[in-house]
N, C-alpha and C positions, 0 to 999 in steps of 0.2 A: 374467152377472156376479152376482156374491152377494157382500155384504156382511155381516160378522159382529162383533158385539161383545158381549161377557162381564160380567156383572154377578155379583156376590154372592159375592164372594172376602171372606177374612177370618181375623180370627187365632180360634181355638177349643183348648180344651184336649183331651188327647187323651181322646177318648171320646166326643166330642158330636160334632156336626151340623154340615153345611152344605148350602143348594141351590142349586146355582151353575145360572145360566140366559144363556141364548144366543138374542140377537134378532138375524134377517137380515132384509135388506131383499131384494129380486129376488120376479120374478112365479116363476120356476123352485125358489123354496124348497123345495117341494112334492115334487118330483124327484129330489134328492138325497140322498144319504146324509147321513149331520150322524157327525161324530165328536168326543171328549173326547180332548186329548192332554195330558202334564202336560212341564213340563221346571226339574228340579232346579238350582241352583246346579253347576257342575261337569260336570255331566252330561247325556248325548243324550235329546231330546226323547223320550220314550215311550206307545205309545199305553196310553187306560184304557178305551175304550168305544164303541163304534159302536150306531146303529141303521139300518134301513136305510129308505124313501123315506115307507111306508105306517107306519111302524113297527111292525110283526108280526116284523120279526128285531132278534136286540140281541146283540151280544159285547163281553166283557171282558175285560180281563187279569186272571192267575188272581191277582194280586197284590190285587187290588180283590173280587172275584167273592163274591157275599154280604154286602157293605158297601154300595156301591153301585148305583144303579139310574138307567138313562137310559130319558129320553121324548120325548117330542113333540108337541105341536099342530103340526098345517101350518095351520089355520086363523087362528092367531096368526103363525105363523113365527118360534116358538122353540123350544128344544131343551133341557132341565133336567139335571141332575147332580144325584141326589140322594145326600150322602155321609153315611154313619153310619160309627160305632164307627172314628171316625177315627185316626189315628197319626201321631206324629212323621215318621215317612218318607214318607205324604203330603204334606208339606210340599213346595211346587211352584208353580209359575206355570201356571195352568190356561187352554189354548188349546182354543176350540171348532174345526169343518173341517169342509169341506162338499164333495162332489165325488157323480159317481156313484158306484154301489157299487165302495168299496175295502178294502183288506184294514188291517193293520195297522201297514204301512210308513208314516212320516211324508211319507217324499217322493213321495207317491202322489197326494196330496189337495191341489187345487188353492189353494183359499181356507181362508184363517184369521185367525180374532180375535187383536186384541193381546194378550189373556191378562189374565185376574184372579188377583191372588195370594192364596193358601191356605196360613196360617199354624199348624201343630198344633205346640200346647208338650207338652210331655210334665210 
């Protein structure tokens, strides 16, 4: 079982910064994938970024890809989002997800944060 909660949501105007971070609690953090997924007003949950258990593999949506960068300590047992050159359609409730290695289907991954929200004005 893994526990997950989201910190460093915020409003930012479009073009700046955020680094959203994700602390789990479980001895097994270590083991699993950690993923970012975002879910708009309106609209279905979508993934933004995976890495995987060592963090040596990382994917994103091409939506994000060069804005964007996920990490990881397992030594801490948290998982970061670092978001540049933001935009108004980033704007989103940001969910971290933890499971073994899975792809980009939301309903794939077993555990997930209540979400921080990510505010870009334009």
């Amino acid at each position: 079982q893994v526990q997950l909660v989201e910190s460093g949501g915020g409003w930012v105007q479009a073009g700046g910064s955020l680094r959203l971070s994700c602390a789990a609690s479980g001895r097994t953090f270590s083991r699993y994938a950690m993923g970012w997924f975002r879910q708009a007003p309106g609209k279905e949950r979508e993934f933004v970024a995976a890495i995987n258990w060592s963090g040596a593999s990382t994917s994103y949506a091409d939506s994000v890809k060069g804005r964007f960068t996920i990490s990881r300590d397992n030594a801490k047992n948290t998982v970061s989002l670092q978001m540049n050159s933001l935009k108004a359609e980033d704007t989103a409730v940001y969910h971290c997800a933890a499971d073994w290695d899975t792809g980009p289907e939301p309903a794939l991954w077993r555990y997930w944060g209540q979400g921080t929200q990510v505010t870009v004005s334009s």
